[in-house]
N, C-alpha and C positions, 0 to 999 in steps of 0.2 A: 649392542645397538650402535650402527654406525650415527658419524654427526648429520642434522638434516643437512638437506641441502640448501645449499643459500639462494634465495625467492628476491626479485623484486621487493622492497618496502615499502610501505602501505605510506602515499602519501597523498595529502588533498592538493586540490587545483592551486590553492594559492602556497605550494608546498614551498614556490624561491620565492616566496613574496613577505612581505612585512611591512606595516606602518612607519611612514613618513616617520623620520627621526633625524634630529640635528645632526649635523657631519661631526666624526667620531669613529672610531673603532665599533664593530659590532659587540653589543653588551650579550654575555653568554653565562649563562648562570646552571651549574651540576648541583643534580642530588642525587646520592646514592641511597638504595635502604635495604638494611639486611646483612650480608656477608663483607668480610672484608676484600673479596676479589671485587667485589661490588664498587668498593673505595678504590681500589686500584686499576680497574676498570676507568672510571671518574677521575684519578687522577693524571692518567695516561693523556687521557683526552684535549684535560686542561692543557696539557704543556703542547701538543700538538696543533691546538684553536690559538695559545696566544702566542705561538711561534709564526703560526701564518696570519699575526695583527688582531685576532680577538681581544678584548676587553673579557678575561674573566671574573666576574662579581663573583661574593656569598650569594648562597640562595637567597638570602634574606633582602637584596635588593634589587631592585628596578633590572628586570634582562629583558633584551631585545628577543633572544632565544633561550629556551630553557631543555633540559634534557632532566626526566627522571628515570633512573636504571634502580628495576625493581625488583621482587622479590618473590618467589612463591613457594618460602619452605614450608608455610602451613597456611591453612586457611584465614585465620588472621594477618598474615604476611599479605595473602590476596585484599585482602578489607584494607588494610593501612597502604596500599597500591594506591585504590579506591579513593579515600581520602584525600592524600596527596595531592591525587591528581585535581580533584573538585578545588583543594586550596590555593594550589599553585595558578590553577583559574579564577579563581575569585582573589587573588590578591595580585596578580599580574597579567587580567583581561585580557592585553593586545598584544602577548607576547606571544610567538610560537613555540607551541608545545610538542615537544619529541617524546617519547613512551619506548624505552629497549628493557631486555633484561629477561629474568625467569617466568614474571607473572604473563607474560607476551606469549612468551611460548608455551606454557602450562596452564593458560584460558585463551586458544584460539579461538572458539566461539566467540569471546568478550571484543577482544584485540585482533583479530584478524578474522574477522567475517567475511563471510563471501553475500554478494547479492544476488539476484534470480539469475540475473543474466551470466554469473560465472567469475564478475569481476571481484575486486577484494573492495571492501569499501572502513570506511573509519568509525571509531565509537565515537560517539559525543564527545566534544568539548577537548581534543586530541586532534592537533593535525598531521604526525607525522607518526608513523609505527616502526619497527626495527625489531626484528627477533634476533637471539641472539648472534645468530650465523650471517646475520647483516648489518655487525653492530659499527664492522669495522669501517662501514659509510656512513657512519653519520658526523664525522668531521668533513669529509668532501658535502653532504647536503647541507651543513651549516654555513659554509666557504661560500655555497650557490646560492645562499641568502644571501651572503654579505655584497658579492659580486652585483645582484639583482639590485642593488642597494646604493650602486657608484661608492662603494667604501671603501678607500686607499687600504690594502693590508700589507702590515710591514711588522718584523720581529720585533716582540713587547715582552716584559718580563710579567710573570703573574707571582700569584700565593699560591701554595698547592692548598688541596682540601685538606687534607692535616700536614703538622710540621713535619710526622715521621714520613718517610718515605713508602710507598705499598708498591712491591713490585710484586706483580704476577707471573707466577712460576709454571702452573698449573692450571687444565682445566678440565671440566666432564667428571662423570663417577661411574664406575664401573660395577658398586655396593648398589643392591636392590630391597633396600629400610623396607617395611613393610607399609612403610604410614609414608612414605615420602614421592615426591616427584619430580622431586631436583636431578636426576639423574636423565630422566627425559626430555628434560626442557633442554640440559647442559651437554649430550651426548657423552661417549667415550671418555676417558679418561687419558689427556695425552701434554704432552711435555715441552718444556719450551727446551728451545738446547742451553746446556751450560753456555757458551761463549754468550748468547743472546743474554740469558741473566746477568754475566756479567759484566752485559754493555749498561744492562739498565743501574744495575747497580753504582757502577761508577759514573753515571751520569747524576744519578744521585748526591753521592759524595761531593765531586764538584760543583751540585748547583746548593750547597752547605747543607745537607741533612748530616744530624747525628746520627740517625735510627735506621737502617731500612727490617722492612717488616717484609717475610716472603707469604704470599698468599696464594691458594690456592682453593677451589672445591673440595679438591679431596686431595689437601698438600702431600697426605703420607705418602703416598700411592706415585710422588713423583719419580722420575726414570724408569718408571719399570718399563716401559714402552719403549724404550732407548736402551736397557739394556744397562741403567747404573743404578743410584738409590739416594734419596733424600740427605742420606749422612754424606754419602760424596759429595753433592753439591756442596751444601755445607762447611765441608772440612776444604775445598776447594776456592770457595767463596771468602771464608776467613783468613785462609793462608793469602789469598790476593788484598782484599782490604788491608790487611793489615791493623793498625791501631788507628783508621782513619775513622771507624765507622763501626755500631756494637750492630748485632743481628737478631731476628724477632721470628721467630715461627709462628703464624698467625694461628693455628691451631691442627692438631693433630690426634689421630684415634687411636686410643691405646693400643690397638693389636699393631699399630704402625710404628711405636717407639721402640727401638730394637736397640742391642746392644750398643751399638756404634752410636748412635744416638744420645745413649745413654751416658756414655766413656766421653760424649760433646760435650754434655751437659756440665763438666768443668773448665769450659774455657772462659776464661775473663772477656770474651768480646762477644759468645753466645747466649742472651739474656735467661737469666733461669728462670722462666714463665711458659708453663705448660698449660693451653688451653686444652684441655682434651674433654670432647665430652662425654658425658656419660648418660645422660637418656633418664636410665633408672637404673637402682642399685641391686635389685633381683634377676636371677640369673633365669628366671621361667617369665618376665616381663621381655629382657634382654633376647632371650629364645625367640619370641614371639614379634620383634621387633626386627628379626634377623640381624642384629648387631655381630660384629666377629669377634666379639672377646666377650669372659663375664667376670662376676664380680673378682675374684679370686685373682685374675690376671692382671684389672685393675689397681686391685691395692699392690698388686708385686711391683709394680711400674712405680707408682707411686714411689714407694719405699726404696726402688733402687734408684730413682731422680734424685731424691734426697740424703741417700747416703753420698752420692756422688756431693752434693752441695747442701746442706741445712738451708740453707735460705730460699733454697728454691720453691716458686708461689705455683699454686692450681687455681686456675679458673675452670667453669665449667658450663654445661648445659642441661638441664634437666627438663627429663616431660611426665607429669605427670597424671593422671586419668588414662592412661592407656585401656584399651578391650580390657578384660578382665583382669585389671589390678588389684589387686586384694588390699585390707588395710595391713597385712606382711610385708608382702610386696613395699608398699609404703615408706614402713619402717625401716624396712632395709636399705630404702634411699637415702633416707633421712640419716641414718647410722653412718651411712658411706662417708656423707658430708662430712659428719665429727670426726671419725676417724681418721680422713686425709688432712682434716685441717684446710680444706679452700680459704681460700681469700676473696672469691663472688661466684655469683653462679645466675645466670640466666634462665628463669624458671619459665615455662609456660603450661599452659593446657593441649590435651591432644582436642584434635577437632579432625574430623573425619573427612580424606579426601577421595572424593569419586575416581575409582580407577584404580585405588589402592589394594592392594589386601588385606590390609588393617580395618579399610573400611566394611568388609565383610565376616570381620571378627564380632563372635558375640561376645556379652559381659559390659555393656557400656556402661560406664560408671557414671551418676549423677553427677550433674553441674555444679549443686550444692559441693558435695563430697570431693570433686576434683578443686575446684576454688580453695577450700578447707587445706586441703592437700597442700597446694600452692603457696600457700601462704605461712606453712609447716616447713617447708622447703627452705623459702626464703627468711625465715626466722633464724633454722639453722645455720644455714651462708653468716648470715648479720652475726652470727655469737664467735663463727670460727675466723668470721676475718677482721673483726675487729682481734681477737685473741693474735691473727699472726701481723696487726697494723703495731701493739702494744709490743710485740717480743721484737719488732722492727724499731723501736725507740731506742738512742743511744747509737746508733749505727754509723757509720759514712758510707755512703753511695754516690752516684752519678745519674742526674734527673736531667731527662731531656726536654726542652719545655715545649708544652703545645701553646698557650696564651699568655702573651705578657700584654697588660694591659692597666690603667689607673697606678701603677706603683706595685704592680701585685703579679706573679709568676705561678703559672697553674702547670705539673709537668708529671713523669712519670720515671721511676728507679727502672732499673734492669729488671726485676722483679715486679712491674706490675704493680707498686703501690706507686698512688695517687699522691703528690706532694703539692704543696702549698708556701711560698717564700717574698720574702721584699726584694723586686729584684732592681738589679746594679743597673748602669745606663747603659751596660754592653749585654744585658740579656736581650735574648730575640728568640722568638719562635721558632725552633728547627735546632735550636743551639742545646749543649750541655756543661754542667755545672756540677763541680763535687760542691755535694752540701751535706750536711748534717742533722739527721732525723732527729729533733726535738720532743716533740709531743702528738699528741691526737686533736685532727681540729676537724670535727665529722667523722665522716667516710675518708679525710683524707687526714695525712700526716705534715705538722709544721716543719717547714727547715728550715736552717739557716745556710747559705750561701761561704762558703768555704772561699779562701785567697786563692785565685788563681795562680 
């Protein structure tokens, strides 16, 4: 499927206009929801708005403009769109609202209607629309608010949305899931060049990130289009960082961890945390799901990440209630979980989307019975990853923090566990610290903050 083609975006008459507002920078408030290309998407943006004199706020406060980049890997994903959007209107009336992302393009009915006469007209309470192949305007439409506005714009330093860095590598999917529509909304699967990643990359490093986190759609799948491969980059990327900066794969499909990959997976500056998801742990669910790997191939990844490093953590994604999942089926998911030893796992329910193939699957399994499921799942996750939060006590690592705030440092190891520490007057958001994995406090792990 080539990418659409980029449309005019949908916006109303008072599309450069905005309420009277004290002289000031224009106030611009991102939220992302869903994938992390999402976040990097969002955080792109940021740095580009308050380089041309934006005020970038949290969501959480008062913005002049607001931009929500959404989501539509599942029907719930379109509902919590939904949501959003009514909140971000009712807690910030007179701001202008932007709408880009997956759910734009995967409910053009909703988000891009046409009227009798042939024109494109807005949903309720939404003044401006952007599909994805027009997302790349919506910092010049925000610009033409501020302009409309007699607002001096001049280069301002912002916060990113998180401290780690999210550059986007990758976009589009070229997999055809049986239950998904991400790959319609997203087009093709295609590549940024090496040199452009790592312009973004060091742009990164110098504005003080510890982390950068590479994200994608469908990250495995990077270079093939270009004719190289996700380990190259990688091994490319690290040799140029150097020890300035550790690297984060934001998530990856097992049939895409290959050897070279693997042989990475021991470098001191490649974090050993493997999101890869797995769907469900049955290879006749998996079939049906048209996933490219099953279970067998699975645990073989698994086991050779971790020969390469023991400490290395699995996160995950699970769906359960698929078309005809059996209570085997189930078990087998369930089983998969104990046996890798995850550290969390992102559970949901299938919900049926028009257009899909899945949706023409018979076998639908109870609401009762998939909830049941779900909650089976995530039980499992809670036993395994507190088991690998406990064998991680005792340890030394390097947590990069995302919250320093009251006396108190909220951050993350190379591996994807969560730490919790009193921090010095020189911790800062974005920074890293060897500390010392003490005890279990929750979900997360106590440190203590090691001599620089």
């Amino acid at each position: 499927m080539n990418r659409p083609a980029a449309r005019e975006p949908v916006v109303s008459p008072h599309s450069a206009s905005a309420p009277d507002a004290a002289a000031g920078p224009l106030r611009v408030a991102l939220t992302a929801l869903g994938c992390k290309v999402n976040y990097a998407e969002m955080a792109d943006l940021a740095g580009r708005l308050a380089a041309a004199g934006c005020d970038v706020v949290p969501d959480d406060q008062h913005a002049d403009v607001r931009v929500l980049n959404s989501c539509t890997v599942t029907m719930q994903a379109d509902a919590t769109t939904r949501q959003r959007l009514r909140r971000l209107r009712r807690e910030d009336p007179d701001a202008h609202l932007v709408l880009t992302g997956c759910s734009v393009d995967g409910n053009p009915a909703t988000y891009l209607p046409v009227a009798t006469d042939g024109s494109r007209r807005l949903p309720d309470g939404v003044d401006s629309v952007f599909s994805n192949a027009e997302k790349e305007g919506i910092a010049a439409h925000v610009l033409r608010i501020a302009a409309t506005r007699g607002v001096a714009t001049s280069p301002t330093t912002t916060g990113s949305l998180r401290s780690r860095a999210f550059v986007k590598v990758q976009d589009g999917c070229n997999h055809r899931c049986t239950y998904c529509s991400v790959w319609s909304a997203r087009g093709e699967s295609r590549s940024l060049p090496v040199g452009a990643v790592l312009d973004s990359v060091e742009a990164a490093i110098e504005a003080g990130h510890a982390e950068v986190v590479l994200c994608g759609v469908d990250l495995g799948s990077y270079g093939r289009d270009q004719g190289s491969s996700l380990a190259g980059l990688v091994t490319t990327l690290l040799a140029r960082a150097g020890d300035r900066v550790r690297v984060r794969l934001s998530s990856v499909n097992a049939n895409d961890v290959t050897a070279e990959l693997i042989a990475l997976n021991a470098h001191p500056r490649l974090c050993p945390h493997w999101h890869m998801p797995l769907q469900s742990g049955s290879d006749a669910v998996l079939k049906a799901m048209h996933r490219g790997y099953r279970r067998a191939h699975y645990l073989r990844v698994c086991s050779e990440l971790r020969g390469v490093d023991p400490d290395t953590e699995f996160t995950t994604d699970v769906m359960v209630g698929f078309p005809g999942e059996t209570a085997a089926d189930h078990a087998a998911t369930t089983a998969l979980i104990v046996q890798t030893g995850m550290l969390a796992a992102h559970v949901f329910r299938y919900s049926p989307r028009p257009g899909t193939p899945a949706a023409e699957l018979d076998g639908r399994v109870a609401d009762a019975t998939a909830r049941r499921r779900s909650a089976e799942v995530r039980r499992a996750a809670a036993v395994t990853g507190r088991a690998r939060r406990l064998r991680a006590v005792g340890r030394r690592e390097v947590a990069v923090w995302d919250r320093v705030e009251d006396g108190s440092a909220h951050g993350l190891t190379a591996g994807y566990l969560e730490v919790l520490a009193a921090a010095l007057p020189a911790t800062r958001p974005g920074s890293a610290s060897a500390v010392e994995l003490v005890g279990i406090e929750g979900d997360a792990l106590h440190a203590r903050l090691l001599d620089p």
